[in-house]
N, C-alpha and C positions, 0 to 999 in steps of 0.2 A: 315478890313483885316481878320475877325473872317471866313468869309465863302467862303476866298480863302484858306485858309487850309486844310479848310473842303473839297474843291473841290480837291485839293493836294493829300490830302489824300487818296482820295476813287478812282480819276477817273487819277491823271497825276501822276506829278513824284515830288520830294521835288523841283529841279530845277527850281527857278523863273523866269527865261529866260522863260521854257515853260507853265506860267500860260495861256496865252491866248491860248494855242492849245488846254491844259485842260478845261480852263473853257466852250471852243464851244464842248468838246467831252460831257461836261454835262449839256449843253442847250438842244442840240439834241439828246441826253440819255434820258432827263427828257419830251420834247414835242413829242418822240417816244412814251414812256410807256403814256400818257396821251392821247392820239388818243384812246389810245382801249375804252375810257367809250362809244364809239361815234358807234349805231350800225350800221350805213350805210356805207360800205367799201371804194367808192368811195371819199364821205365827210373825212370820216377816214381818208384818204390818206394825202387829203388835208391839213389837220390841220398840220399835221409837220412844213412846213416853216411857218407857221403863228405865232403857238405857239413858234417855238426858233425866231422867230423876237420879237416879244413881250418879253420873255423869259429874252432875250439878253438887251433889254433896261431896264427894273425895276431889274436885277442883281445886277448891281451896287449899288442900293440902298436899300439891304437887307439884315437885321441882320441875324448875322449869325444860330442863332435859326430857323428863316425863312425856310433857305436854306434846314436844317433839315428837315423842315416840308414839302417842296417838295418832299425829296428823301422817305419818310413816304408816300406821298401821291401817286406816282409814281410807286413806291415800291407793292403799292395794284393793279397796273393793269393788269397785267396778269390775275386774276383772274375774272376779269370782261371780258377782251379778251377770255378766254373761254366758255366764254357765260354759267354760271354755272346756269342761272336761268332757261334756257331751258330746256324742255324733250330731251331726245335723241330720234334721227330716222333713219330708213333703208334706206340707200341709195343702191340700188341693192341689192347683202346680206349681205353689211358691216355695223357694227355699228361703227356710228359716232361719239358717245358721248365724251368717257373718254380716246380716246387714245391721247387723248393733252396734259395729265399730264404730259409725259415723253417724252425728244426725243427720249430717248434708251431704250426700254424693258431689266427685268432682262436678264444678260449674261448666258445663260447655256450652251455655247457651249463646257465648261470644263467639264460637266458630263456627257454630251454624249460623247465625247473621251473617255473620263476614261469607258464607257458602251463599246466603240466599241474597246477600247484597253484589256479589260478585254477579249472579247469575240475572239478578234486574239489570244490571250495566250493561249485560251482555245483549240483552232485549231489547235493551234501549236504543243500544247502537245498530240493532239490526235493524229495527223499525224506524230509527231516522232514514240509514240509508235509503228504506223501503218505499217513503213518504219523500224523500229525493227525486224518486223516478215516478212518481205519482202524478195526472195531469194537473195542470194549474185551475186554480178555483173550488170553485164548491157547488153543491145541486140544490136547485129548491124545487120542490114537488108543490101540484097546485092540480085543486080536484077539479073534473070537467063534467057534469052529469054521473054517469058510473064508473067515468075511466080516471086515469092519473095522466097529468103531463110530466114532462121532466124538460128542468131548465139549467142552462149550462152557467153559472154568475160566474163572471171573470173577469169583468170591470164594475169598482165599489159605487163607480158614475151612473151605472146603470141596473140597478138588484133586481130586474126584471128577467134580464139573463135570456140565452138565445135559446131556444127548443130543441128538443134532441129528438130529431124523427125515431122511428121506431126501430131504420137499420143501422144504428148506429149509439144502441143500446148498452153495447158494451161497456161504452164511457158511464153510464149511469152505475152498474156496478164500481169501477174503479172507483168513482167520485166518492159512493157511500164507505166503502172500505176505506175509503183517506181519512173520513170523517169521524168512524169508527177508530181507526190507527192514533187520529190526533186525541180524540178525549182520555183512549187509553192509555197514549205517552205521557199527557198532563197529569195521571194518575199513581203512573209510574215512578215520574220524575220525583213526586210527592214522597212516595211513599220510598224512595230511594234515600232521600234527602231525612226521612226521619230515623232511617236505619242507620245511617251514616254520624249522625248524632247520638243516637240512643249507644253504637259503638265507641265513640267515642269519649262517653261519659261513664261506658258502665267500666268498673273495677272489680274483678269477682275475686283479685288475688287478696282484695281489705279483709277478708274476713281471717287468712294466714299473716299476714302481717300485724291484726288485732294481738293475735297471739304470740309474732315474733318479738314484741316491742314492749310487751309485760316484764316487769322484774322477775328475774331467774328463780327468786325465790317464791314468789306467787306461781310462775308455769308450773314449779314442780307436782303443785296440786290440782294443774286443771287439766280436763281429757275435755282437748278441741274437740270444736262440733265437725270440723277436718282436718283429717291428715295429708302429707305430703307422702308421695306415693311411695318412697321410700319406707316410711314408717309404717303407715298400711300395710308395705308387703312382710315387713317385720314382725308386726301384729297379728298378721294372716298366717306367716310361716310357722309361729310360734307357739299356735293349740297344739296342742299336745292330743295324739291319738293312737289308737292298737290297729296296725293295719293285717292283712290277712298274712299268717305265715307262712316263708318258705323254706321246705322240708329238705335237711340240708345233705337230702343226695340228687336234689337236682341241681343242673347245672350251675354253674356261678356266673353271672353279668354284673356286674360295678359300674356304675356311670359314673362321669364326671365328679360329681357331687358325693362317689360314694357310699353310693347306696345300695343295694342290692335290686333286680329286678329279676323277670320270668326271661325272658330272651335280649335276643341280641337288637329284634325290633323297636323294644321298649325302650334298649339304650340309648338306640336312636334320637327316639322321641325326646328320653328327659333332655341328653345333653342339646338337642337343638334349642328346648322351652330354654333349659338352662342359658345358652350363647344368646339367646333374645332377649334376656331377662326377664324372663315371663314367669311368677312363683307358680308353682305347682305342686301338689301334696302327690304322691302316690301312695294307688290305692287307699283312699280315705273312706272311712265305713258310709254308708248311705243306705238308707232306711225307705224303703219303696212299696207303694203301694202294689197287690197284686193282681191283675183284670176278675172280673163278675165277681168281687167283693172276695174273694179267696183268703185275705188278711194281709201282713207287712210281712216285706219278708229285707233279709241285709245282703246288700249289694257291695261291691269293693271295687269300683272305676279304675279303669288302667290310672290315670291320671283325672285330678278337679284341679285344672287352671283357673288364675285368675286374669282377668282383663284389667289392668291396673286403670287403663284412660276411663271404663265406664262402671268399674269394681262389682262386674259382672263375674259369677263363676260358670266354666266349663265344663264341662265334663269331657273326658278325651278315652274314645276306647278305639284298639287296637284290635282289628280280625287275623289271625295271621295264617289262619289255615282253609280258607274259604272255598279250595278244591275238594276237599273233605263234604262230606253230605250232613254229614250228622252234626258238625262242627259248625256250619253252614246254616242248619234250622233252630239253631241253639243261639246263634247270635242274632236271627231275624227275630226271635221268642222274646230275647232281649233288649231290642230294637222297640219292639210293641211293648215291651213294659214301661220303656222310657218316655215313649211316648204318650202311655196312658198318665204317667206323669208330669205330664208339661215339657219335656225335655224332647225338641223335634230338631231332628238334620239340619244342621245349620243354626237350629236356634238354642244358645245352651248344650249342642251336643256338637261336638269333630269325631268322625266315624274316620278313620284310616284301614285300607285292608291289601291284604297280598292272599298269592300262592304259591305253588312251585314254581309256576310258570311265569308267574310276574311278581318277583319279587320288589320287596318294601323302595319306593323312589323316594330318596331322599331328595329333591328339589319340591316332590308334592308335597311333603310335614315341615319344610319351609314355609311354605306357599299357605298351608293348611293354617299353620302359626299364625303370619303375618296378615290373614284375611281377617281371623275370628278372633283374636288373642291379642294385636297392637293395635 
């Protein structure tokens, strides 16, 4: 009876009546998450009914510690579903890698409101004052044969309004611009006023506190649809991959973090990403399309940053000898392959580069950081 409880507990309801619905909701829970060790999709598929047939018969005869040890074992498959031991690859210019962590990227649709509600106030206030200095009244226009009059209304005693000769024209612009200014401001203030509300009711942190507020024994088995960026970066830091080796009579660089790198540039870089907290793999393998159909070929990026606020990856390459000529056509070549991939200056890619003569500025791979990467 020990690991009808246990099922009780996690997957139905205390109600004994509904043990058997429970206990098939965690047969097929538990032969679900066990398909994923399996790489072939097709096979994968398969295994479900198998596994909860088999599943279903040895239940019965499982201490309830057992039971445990399924929901442990089970428990680990998403992670093998993600295929974490693979490189990632460009499929057209998408990267495919890490957006499986999450079903939902962070929410920031509250800050951009609060940006674009910020920037109507500011219009708003401009256009009052604007309409402050604006003449009093309002125009009515009245057809005469082929031509228009224009009339000045500025007593509601009189909506006939005085004429506006023809040197003295100017005023009819000003008036229709006022006219224009006011239906715009009515429209503004509107739509100011729903922003302001729509802020103030949305909560995008409920979907993390859904999950904060579950008993500690149910979390252990659920993978949020978000993480909190700590854990993200955890999760991100954590694939496991073979980066390019380095052949140990070249020089020795160590960063911060203890790692080895190619130069003293590079160190630069990690430990800056590092003092920003910004996760970064070095050189993580990357699998690239090669221009007029040539085939894939593997690339090894100085650095693939991540952007924790939009769980955007970077890619970060270092020029460091760009007085050089050959050195020089070799990273433009490079340049054109990234971009044949979707990966353009500034978008998805930080290019930093030196020479002899102008060596690496460490306030620009701040700045470089703090543009693309927070």
């Amino acid at each position: 009876m020990g690991y009808q409880n246990a099922i009780l507990e996690l997957f139905g309801t205390h109600s004994r009546p509904n043990f058997a619905r429970t206990q098939s909701n965690f047969v097929w829970w538990v032969a679900y998450k066990l398909r994923f060790g399996v790489p072939n999709g097709a096979i994968r598929g398969s295994l479900v009914p198998i596994l909860g047939f088999f599943l279903n018969l040895c239940l019965q005869k499982l201490p309830s510690c057992l039971v445990f040890c399924i929901f442990l074992i089970a428990s680990l498959a998403p992670a093998v579903s993600r295929c974490e031991c693979t490189p990632f690859i460009i499929y057209g210019n998408r990267l495919c890698y890490m957006n499986n962590l999450e079903l939902l990227p962070p929410d920031d649709l509250q800050q951009h409101l609060r940006l674009q509600s910020e920037k109507i106030y500011s219009a708003i206030t401009r256009l009052r004052a604007h309409l402050a200095k604006s003449p009093p009244g309002r125009i009515r226009m009245a057809h005469r044969g082929n031509g228009v009059r224009f009339y000045h209304v500025t007593d509601p005693k009189s909506p006939g309004g005085m004429y506006i000769p023809r040197c003295e024209e100017s005023i009819v612009a000003k008036l229709i611009q006022k006219d224009y200014e006011l239906s715009v401001l009515l429209e503004m203030e509107r739509r100011l006023d729903l922003l302001n509300k729509f802020i103030a009711e949305y909560r995008p942190q409920v979907l993390g506190e859904i999950f904060a507020e579950m008993p500690e024994l149910r979390r252990a088995f659920v993978t949020p649809v978000q993480f909190s960026d700590e854990e993200y970066a955890k999760r991100w830091l954590a694939v496991p991959y073979r980066g390019k080796p380095i052949s140990a009579d070249q020089p020795e660089f160590v960063t911060a973090r203890g790692e080895r790198v190619r130069s003293k540039s590079e160190v630069i870089i990690a430990d800056t990403l590092s003092r920003k907290g910004i996760p970064y793999r070095y050189e993580f393998p990357l699998k690239l399309k090669l221009p007029r159909g040539k085939g894939i070929t593997n690339f090894f990026p100085d650095f693939t940053c991540l952007n924790l606020r939009t769980r955007e990856e970077y890619l970060w390459e270092h020029f460091g000898m760009m007085d050089d000529p050959e050195y020089a056509r070799n990273a433009m070549e490079k340049l054109d392959i990234y971009e044949g991939n979707g990966f353009f200056l500034g978008k998805r890619l930080v290019v930093s580069r030196e020479t002899a003569e102008n060596p690496l500025n460490v306030k620009r791979i701040q700045r470089l950081a703090e543009e693309y990467l927070l």
